[in-house]
N, C-alpha and C positions, 0 to 999 in steps of 0.2 A: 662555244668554239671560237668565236669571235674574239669576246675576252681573253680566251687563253692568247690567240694569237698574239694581242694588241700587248702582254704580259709578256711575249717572249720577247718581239721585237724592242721593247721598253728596255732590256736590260742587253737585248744582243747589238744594234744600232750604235749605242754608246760606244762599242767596242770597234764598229767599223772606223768611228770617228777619232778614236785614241789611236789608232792606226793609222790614219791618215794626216794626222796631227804630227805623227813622229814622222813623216814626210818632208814635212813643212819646214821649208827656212824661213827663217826670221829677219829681217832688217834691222839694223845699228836703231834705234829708235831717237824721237828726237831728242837733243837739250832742255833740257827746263832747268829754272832756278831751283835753288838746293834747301829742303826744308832741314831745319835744326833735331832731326829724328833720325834713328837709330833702329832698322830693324834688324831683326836675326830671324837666321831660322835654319833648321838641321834637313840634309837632303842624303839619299844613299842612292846606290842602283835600283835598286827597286820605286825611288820617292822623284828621282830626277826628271822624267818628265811633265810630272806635277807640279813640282817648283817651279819649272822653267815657265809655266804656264802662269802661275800664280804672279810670277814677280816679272813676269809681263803684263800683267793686268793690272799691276801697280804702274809702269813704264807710258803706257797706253793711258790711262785713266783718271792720275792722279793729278792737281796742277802744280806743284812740287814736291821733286824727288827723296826719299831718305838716301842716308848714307845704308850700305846695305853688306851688312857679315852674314855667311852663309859658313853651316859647319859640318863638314862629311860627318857621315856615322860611321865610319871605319871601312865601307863598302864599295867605295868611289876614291879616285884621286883627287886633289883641290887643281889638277891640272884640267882632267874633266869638265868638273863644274864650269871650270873659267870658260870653257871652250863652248859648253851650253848654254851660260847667260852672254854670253859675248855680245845679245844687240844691248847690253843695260848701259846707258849713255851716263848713271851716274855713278859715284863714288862704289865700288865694289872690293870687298877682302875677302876669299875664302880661307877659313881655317881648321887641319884635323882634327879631329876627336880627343886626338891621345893630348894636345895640347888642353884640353878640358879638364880631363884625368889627369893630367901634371898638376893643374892647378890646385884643385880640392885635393889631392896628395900630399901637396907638401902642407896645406891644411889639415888632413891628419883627420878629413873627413873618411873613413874606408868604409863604412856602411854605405856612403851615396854612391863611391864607384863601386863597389858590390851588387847593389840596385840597378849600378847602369849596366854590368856587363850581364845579369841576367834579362834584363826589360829595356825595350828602344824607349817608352818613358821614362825610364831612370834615366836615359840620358840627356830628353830632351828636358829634365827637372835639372840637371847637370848642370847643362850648357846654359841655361834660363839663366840660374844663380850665379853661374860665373861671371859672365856678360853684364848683368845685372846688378852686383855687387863693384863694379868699376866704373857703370855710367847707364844714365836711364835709357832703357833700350823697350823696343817692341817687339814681343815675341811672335811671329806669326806659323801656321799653320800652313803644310804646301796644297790644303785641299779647300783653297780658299780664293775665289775670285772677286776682284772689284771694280765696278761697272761704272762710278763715277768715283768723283775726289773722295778723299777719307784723310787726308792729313790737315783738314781744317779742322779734325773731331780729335788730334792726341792731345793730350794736355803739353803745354808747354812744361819744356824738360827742364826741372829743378835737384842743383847736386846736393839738396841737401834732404837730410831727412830718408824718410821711407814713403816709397808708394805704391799702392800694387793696387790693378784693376783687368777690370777681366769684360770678356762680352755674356751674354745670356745665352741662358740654352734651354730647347723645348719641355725640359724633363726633367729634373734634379738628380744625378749620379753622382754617388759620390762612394768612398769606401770606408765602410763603418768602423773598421778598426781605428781609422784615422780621428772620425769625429769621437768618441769614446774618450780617447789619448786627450785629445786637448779639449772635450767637454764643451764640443760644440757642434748643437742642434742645426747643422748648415737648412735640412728638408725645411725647417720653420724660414728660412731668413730670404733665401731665392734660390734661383737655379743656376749656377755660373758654370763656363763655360772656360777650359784656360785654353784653346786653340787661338786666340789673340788677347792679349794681357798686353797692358804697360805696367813695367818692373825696376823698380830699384831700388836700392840699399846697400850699406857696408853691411859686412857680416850677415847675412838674414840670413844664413844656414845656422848662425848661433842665438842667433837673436828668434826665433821658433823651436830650438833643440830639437832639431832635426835628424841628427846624428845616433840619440838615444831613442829617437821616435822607429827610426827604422830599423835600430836593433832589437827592438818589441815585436818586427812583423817574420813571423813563421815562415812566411810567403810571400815571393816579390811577383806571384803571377798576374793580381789584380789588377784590372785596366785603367781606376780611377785612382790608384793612389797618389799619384803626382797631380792630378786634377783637384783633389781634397785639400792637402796641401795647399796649393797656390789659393783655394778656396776661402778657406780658414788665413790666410792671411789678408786677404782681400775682404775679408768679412771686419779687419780691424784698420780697413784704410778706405779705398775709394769702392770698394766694392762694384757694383755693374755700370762700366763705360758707356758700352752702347749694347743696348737692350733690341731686341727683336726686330724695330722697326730701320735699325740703322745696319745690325747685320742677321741678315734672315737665316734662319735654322729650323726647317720644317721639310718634312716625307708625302704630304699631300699628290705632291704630284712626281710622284715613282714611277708609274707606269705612262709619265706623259711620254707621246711621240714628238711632240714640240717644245722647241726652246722655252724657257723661264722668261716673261718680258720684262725687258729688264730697264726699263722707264721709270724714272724716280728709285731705282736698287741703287744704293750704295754700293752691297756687297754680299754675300753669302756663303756658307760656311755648308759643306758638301761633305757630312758624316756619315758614316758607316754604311748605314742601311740606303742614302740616295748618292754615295760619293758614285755610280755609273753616271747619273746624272752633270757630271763636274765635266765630262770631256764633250757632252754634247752642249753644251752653255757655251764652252772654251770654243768650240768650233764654228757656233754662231755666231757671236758677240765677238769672238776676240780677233778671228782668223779669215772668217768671212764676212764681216761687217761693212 
């Protein structure tokens, strides 16, 4: 009985708090010096107050700033956005979707916008490679909080060449038709994680034949194809960034009633089965700290 309770509360608690969270104004945050990094990350009505969250935990937490592109998924206005990051003191662009889909169009990519208008990873695999393919950027994830500095851990950004890097993940997913295609055993190599990746490259959408890769897949339902993807390219460059101990991804404590202590946490990464957990963190650590 007990446990049931302690199970209910676990997952209902969290919701009092994402509630009261969207209460909450924010203050302009302070100044800080401007680091030489580039993050992106895609937000909608449904992901918005997750962002806001996240890239205040950046705001909050980091000891200098990225420049920071933020990209609707077609479900939000970029007027919006502007209006809910409004305390991010530094360099901020938000841009549409459809300007994504202009891009790889007039490249003559139409399988990846095909991908993306059936799959939101198709689009965050989209936006990844556009951004990515003009300047080394960070892709991050809106279900991702950070509790101290992380911009002393990006590589310093170089325009030449190709780089791709990714963080770890508890598990190895990946989708098999992907590894088959380019004939690579990712389960043997590691577990990688593309909710924070550093990216870039000219062309990498040709330079992985990407284009005939997804004209091979019957089905754009599966959840990890864009994950595989960035996988297998990360398997022939920097492979895993930061490993477990620098961005934690673990379920252990699902049914905790207390905050995550977040003492020597860099950061953590709030998938699937513990993102309930993301607003109760966000509400100790970030809000009522």
């Amino acid at each position: 009985m007990i446990s049931k309770l302690k199970n209910s509360l676990a997952y209902r608690l969290p919701q009092v708090y994402k509630t009261l969270l969207g209460f909450k104004s924010i203050k302009k945050a302070a100044s800080k010096p401007q680091a030489d990094v580039t993050i992106i990350t895609m937000t909608g009505k449904r992901l918005i107050s997750m962002t806001r969250l996240s890239i205040l935990s950046i705001a909050r937490n980091w000891v200098a700033l990225p420049r920071l592109i933020v990209i609707t998924d077609g479900t939000i206005s970029t007027e919006t956005v502007k209006q809910k990051l409004a305390f991010w003191p530094g360099e901020l662009t938000v841009y549409d979707w459809e300007l994504t889909a202009s891009y790889h169009l007039e490249k003559k990519r139409h399988n990846l916008v095909k991908y993306a208008g059936e799959h939101v990873l198709g689009k965050k695999m989209a936006a990844i490679l556009h951004y990515a393919e003009l300047s080394p950027v960070v892709w991050l994830d809106s279900d991702i909080l950070f509790f101290s500095d992380f911009s002393a851990l990006i590589p310093a950004a170089n325009n030449s060449g190709f780089a791709c890097g990714g963080s770890e993940d508890y598990s190895a997913t990946y989708d098999d038709r992907i590894l088959k295609h380019y004939d690579n055993d990712l389960y043997q190599l590691y577990m990688f994680n593309s909710g924070l990746m550093y990216v870039y490259g000219e062309n990498l959408y040709e330079r992985f034949a990407i284009e005939p890769l997804l004209a091979e897949l019957r089905s754009y339902v599966y959840f990890f194809t864009e994950q595989t993807v960035f996988a297998h390219m990360a398997s022939q460059s920097l492979g895993i960034l930061w490993d477990l101990d620098v961005v934690k991804n673990f379920n252990g404590d699902n049914q905790s009633l207390t905050a995550m202590p977040a003492d020597n946490v860099v950061a953590r990464h709030y998938t699937t089965n513990v993102r309930h957990l993301f607003w109760r963190d966000a509400f100790f650590h970030l809000i009522n700290a």
